[in-house]
C-alpha positions, 0 to 999 in steps of 0.5 A: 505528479502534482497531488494537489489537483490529480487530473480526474473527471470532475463527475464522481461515479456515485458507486465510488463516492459512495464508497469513499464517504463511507469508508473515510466515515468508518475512519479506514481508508477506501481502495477506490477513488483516491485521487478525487480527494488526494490533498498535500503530501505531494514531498513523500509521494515524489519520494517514494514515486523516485524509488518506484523508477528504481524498481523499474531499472532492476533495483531495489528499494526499501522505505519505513513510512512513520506517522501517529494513528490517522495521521494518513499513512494508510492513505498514503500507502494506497495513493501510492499502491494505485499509482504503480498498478497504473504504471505496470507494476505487481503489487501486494500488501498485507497488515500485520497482525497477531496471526500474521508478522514477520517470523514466527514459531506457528508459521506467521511469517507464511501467514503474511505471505499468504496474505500478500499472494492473496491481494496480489494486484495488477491494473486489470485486477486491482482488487487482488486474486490476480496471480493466475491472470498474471500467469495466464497473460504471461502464456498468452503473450508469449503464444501471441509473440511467437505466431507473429514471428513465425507466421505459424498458427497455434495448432500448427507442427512445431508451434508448442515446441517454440512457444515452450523454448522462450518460456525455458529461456525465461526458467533458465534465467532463474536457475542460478537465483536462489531457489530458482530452480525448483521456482522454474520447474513449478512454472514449467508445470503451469504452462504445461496445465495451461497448454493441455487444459488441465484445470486440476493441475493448474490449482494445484500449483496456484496452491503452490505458489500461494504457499498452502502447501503445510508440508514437503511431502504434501508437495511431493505427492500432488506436484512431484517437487519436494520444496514447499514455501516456508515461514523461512523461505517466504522473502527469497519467494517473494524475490523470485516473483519479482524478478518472475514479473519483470520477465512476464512484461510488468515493471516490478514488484512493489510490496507494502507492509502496514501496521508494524505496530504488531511486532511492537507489541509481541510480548517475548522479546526474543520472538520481536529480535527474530521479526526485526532480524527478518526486517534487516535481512530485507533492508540489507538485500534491497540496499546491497544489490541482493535483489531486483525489481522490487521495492518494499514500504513499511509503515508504522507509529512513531512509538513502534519503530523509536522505542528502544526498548520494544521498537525496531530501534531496540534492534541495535542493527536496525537503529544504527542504519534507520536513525536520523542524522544531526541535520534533519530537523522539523520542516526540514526532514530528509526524503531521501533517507530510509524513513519518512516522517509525516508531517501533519496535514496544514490546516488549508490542505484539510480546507482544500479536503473539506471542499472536495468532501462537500462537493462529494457528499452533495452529488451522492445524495442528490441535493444542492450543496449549502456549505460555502467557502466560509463555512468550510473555513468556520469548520476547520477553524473550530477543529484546529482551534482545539487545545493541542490540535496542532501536535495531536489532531489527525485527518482522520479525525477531521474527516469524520468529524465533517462527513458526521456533520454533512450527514446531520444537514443531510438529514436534518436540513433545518438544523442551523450550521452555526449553532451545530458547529459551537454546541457539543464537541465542536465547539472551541476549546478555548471561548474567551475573547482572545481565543477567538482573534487568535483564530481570526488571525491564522485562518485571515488568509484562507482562500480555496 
């Protein structure tokens, strides 16, 4: 897959650049149109995209993705979200946040599975809510299936009776993983809802499967089960399912996890301990053949996952199986193993960016592009001429830096570049005469 130049139309539909100008503006990352502006981590995206192709042959998979705010993690996580919805995968994702980790005493580890359910997404529905589609096509394809094997049509005698044993022999399948039988029965009753168009059943198991269900009584009294998805449990589901669509005709399950930062952050140290327990748990499953057709991406700062005092490294099982080995060193990290550091984006790749932003901005808003391939050049000159850009700069930064200044020549078009580009904040952090030849000389080669 080459990320440097994503096979795209080159016409961008205003409705999508309008939402990628304002969402990168915002400093958060848009859910569409990703591939018009996708520059550079062509290594991590291979990477990752080799696991995906393990997922998809009945295995697992389990990736830590480590980089400094802004420095592209989220993006990253969402080019590659995008990518497996094109290649008829499952996908959910959720940020963890005070409410929602890992394990907790006030069901936050359900919370994060609510979530997840809630933003499960497939290629037809990729903004998320996509679990009673999945549900429903699985049906259908399987009623489609059996008329065409039988010849028989759908109200025909005996018809119901065929579709529902290849449906049983898909429940029986599930019967020996864990919680795959009680997993079964409330498949069972969907298509049983489904079939006789019993609307009310159908969300009530929906509500099942989304793990609503506070209580087992709760369950017991609507569905006749005595099982209810708990903080507990919630992972071993989340198996179930993926093993479920993988039956239902898609390729797996991906399942990305962002802002690990907030485990990092909970104050009891014994409350961090069960989060990175439950985290060790899901390693140890994908890595030790306890589970198939899924592939689990987490990411977060370096500070969260190499703090060994606060951090996932603080986990002392964590830190023996995630640490790196004496070979891997700057520039040359290993890709294939548990954890992928991001490196920074070089400055041609943000020039490359800048052109694509440009273009962009110009066919939003209708007017003839002014900014030529010198003064995208200048730009990133002064951005990464800033004392300590090279470690400190992120994309993030620089993107909304550039929209900023596209806007202000949007609105202001008499405003000179140049004077707008070395007043203020743009301007180099260093002005003497040697700064500026030192600048000359890295940037002496940039071509788009």
């Amino acid at each position: 897959m080459n990320t440097d130049n994503p096979t795209t139309p080159t016409k961008i539909p205003r409705r999508i650049a309008q939402t990628v100008i304002n969402s990168l503006k915002g400093g958060v990352v848009p859910r569409i149109g990703l591939p018009y502006i996708t520059v550079g981590r062509r290594q991590e995206i291979e990477a990752l995209l080799r696991d995906v192709e393990i997922v998809s042959e009945g295995g697992a998979t389990f990736r830590f993705i480590v980089g400094k705010y802004g420095s592209g993690k989220s993006f990253l996580l969402q080019t590659v979200r995008n990518y497996v919805m094109d290649r008829n995968f499952v996908v959910v994702d959720a940020d963890l946040s005070p409410e929602r980790r890992l394990h907790g005493n006030q069901n936050q580890g359900l919370a994060t599975y609510r979530e997840l359910i809630k933003n499960l997404s497939v290629k037809a529905r990729p903004e998320g809510g996509a679990l009673s589609l999945v549900l429903d096509r699985w049906i259908s394809t399987l009623q489609t299936d059996t008329a065409l094997e039988t010849g028989l049509d759908a109200d025909a005698p005996g018809f119901a009776d065929k579709v529902e044993a290849r449906i049983m022999e898909v429940i029986r399948s599930m019967h020996e993983l864990v919680h795959g039988f009680d997993f079964a029965r409330l498949l069972t009753l969907y298509y049983r809802a489904f079939t006789n168009g019993d609307e009310e059943l159908k969300g009530k198991v929906l509500k099942w499967f989304r793990g609503e269900y506070g209580t087992k009584t709760e369950a017991r009294q609507e569905l006749g089960v005595s099982v209810a998805i708990t903080d507990a449990d919630w992972y071993d589901y989340l198996k179930l399912m993926a093993y479920f669509f993988r039956q239902a005709g898609y390729q797996g399950l991906i399942l990305f996890i962002d802002e690990l930062v907030n485990i990092y952050k909970i104050p009891n140290s014994i409350s961090r301990q069960y989060n990175y327990e439950r985290i060790l748990a899901m390693y140890n499953d994908a890595l030790q053949g306890k589970a198939q057709y899924i592939g689990t991406i987490m990411s977060g700062t370096p500070q969260c996952i190499e703090d060994r005092h606060r951090g996932v490294y603080s986990y002392e099982a964590l830190r023996s199986r995630l640490q790196e080995g004496k070979f891997a060193q700057q520039g040359a990290q290993d890709l294939l193993a548990p954890v992928i550091r991001l490196q920074p984006l070089t400055s041609e790749e943000m020039l490359v960016l800048t052109e694509k932003l440009a273009t962009m901005h110009a066919d939003l808003y209708r007017y003839t592009r002014t900014l030529d391939e010198q003064h995208l050049a200048d730009f990133i000159k002064i951005e990464y001429g800033r004392i300590g850009a090279d470690t400190h700069i992120t994309p993030r930064e620089v993107i909304r830096d550039f929209i900023e200044l596209l806007d202000i020549l949007y609105q202001h078009p008499e405003t000179d570049l140049r004077s707008l580009l070395q007043a203020g904040g743009f301007n180099f952090a260093k002005p003497a005469e040697e700064e500026g030849k030192e600048i000359d000389s890295r940037f002496a080669e940039f071509t788009l």
